[in-house]
C-alpha positions as CSV (number, residue, x, y, z in Angstrom):
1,X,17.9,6.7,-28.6
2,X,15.2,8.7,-30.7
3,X,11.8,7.2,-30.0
4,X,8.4,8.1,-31.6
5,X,5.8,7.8,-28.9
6,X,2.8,6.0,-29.7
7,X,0.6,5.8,-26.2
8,X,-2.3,8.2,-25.4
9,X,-0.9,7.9,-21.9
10,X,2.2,10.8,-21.8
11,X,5.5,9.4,-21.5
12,X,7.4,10.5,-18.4
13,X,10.8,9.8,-17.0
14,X,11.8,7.0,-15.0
15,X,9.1,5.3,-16.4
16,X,9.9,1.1,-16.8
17,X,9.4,-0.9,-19.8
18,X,9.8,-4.0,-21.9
19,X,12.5,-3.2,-24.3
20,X,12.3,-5.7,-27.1
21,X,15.2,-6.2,-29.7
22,X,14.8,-9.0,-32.3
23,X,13.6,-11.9,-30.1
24,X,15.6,-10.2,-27.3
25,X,13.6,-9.0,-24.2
26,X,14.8,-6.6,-21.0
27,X,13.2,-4.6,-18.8
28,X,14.1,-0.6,-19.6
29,X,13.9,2.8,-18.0
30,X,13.7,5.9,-19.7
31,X,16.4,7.7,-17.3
32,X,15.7,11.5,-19.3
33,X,13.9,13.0,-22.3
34,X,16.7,15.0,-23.7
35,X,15.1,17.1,-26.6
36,X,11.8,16.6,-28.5
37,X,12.3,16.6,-32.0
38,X,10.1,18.9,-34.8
39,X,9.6,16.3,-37.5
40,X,9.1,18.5,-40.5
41,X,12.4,20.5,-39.9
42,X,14.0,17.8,-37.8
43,X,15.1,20.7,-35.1
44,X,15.6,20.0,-31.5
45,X,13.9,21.8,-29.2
46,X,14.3,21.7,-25.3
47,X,13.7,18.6,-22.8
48,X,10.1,18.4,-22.0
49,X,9.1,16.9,-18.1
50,X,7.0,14.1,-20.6
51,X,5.8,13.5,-24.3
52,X,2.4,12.5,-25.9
53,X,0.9,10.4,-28.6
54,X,3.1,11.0,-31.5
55,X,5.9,12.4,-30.4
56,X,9.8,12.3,-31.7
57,X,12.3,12.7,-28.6
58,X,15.9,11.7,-27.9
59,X,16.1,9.9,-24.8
60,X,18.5,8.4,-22.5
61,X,17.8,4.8,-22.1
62,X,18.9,2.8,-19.0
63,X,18.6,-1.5,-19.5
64,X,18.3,-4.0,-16.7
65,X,20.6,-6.5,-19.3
66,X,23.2,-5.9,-21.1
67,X,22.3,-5.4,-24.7
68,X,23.6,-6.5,-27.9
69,X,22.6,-3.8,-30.3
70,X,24.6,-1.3,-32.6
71,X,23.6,2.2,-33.9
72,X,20.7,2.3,-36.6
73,X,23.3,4.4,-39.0
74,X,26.0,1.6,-38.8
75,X,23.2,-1.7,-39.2
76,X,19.6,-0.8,-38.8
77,X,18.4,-4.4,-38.7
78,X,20.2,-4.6,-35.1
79,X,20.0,-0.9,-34.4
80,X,16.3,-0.4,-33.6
81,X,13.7,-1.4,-30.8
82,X,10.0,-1.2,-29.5
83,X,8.9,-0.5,-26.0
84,X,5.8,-2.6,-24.4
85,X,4.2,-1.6,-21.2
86,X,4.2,-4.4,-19.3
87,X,1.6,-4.0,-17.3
88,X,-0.9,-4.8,-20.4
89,X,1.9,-5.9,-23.1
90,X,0.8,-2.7,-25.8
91,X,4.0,-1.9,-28.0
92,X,3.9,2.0,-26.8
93,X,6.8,2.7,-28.6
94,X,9.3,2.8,-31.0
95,X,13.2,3.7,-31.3
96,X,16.5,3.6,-32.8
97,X,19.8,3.7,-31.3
98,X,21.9,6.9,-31.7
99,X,24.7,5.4,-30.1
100,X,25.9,3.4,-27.1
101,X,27.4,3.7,-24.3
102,X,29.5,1.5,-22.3
């Protein structure tokens, strides 16, 4: 998934979340940042150990449900997400699937 990061707390791996879909609700991990994105060129640079407040990155995203969305590109109205800590409910983040795996 790409997320933009929106927490002044820095987003590490292995961190746990609320991952809500629609009226949907799991509990999510970020498994691994992959690449943090430049967003005035759009480049990829390399994996960072975590991210900060306003910060594009692809991530690998592992749910405790299974989850019924589909890529953004093929319907964004079921292709996106937000993230909520859920130790104080704040919607930390935001994202859109890239694609799925089974």
């Amino acid at each position: 998934a790409t997320i933009c990061w929106m927490a002044s707390t820095p987003l590490g791996s292995n961190q746990k979340f609320h991952l809500q879909y629609g009226a949907a609700k799991t509990i999510a991990k970020i498994q691994s940042i992959q690449s943090v994105i430049n967003p005035q060129t759009l480049e990829h640079s390399s994996a960072s150990a975590e991210i900060s407040l306003n910060t594009l990155a692809e991530v690998q995203i592992k749910t405790a449900n299974d989850v019924f969305l589909d890529t953004f590109h093929e319907n964004p109205r079921n292709g996106a997400f937000i993230l909520i800590d859920n130790i104080n409910n704040n919607t930390v983040g935001v994202g859109f699937v890239n694609k799925t795996l089974s």
